[in-house]
N, C-alpha and C positions, 0 to 999 in steps of 0.2 A: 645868753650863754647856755651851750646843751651842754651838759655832764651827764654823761649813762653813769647808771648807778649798778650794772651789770657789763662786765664784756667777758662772752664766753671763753674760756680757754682751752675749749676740746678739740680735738686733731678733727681732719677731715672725716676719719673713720667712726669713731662715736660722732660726731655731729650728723652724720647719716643712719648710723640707728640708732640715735636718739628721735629725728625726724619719722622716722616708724614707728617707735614707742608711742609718741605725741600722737601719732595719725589712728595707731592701731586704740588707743584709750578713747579719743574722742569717738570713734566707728564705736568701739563699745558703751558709751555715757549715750548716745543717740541712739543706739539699738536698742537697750535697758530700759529704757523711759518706755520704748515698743510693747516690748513684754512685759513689763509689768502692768501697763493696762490690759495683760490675756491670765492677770494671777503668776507669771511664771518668774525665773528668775535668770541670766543671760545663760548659766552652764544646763538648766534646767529646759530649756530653748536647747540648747544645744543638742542634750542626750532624746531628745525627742526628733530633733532632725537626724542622727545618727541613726535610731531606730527604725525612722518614717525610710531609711535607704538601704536598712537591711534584709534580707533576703525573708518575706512572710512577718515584715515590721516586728523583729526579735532579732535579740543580739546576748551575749555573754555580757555579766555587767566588765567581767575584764577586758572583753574586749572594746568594749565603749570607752572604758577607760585609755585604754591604751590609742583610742582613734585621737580621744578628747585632748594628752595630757595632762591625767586629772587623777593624784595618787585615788590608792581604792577605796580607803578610808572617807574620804569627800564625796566619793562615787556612793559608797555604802547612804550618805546622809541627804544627798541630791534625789536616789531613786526614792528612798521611802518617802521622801513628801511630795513628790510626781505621783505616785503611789497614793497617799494619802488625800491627794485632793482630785485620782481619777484619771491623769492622764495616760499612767501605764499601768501594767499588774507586773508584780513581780513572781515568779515561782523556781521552784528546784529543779534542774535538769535531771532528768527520771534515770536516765544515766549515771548520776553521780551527781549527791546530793551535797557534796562540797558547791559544787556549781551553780551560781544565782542566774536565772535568764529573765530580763528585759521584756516585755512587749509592749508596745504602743495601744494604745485604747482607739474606738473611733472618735471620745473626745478630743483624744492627743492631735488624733490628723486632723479633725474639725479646727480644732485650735491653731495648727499650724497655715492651714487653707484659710481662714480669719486671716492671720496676720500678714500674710505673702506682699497683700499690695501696699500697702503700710512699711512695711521695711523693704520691698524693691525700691519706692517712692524714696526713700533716703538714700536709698545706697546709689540712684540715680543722682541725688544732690548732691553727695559728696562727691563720686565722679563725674560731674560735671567738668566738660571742657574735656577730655579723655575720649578720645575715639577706640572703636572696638580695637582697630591694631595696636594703638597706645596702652590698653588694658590689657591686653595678652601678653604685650611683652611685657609688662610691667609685672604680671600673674609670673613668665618665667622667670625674670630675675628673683623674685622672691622666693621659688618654689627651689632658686638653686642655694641661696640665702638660708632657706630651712636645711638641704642638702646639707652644707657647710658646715653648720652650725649643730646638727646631729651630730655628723664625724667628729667636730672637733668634744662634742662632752660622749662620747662613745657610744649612742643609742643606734 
């Protein structure tokens, strides 16, 4: 005798991005374990690839913020211990000393060149079975999913 001791009762709509939720945590629990053997922490990996694609590897902490997601306040607590263990500096924009600017170290980028094949090597196993056209389109329906999902909380 089988008796499920669960049967979902979500519409087709959440059971779809709940299915993202699930997919988007595990990519993050496997990436994590990544960086934490380089010291780092996953938004901490983050704000260093954001820098490492800024114009002279520096960026606005607001605007790293604003790339990331990630109120200021968290931003504020992320750089200084990036900062404290060497992978960026932080300084005042001479301009206007309200302004915190970001810069990557060449540990940061060392750091980052370390880990590349390490997490390509995952992110080739989780897409596994996914051809490049099946990953593109799959990149656009999410990209319209973000689209969407801005509009509808007004950012």
């Amino acid at each position: 005798m089988n008796t499920k001791r669960y049967v979902s009762d979500l519409s087709t709509n959440e059971r779809v991005l709940m299915a993202m939720v699930r997919a988007a945590e595990i990519f993050k629990r496997s990436h994590s374990a990544i960086f934490r053997n380089y010291g780092l922490s996953f938004p901490q990996y983050n704000v260093l690839r954001v820098l490492d694609a800024s114009l002279n590897g520096r960026n606005k902490i607001s605007e790293v913020s604003r790339i990331m997601l990630v109120p200021g306040a968290n931003m504020t607590g992320i750089a200084k211990r990036l900062e404290r263990d060497g992978f960026l500096i932080r300084k005042s924009d001479p301009n206007d000393e309200r302004v915190t600017i970001l810069e990557i170290t060449p540990k940061g980028k060392r750091t980052l060149k370390n880990i590349e094949p390490e997490k390509e090597k995952s992110a080739e196993s989780i897409l596994k079975g996914f051809s490049e056209e099946a990953k593109m389109d799959l990149l656009d329906k999410l990209r319209k999913l973000i689209r969407n999902n801005m509009l509808s909380v007004g950012q």
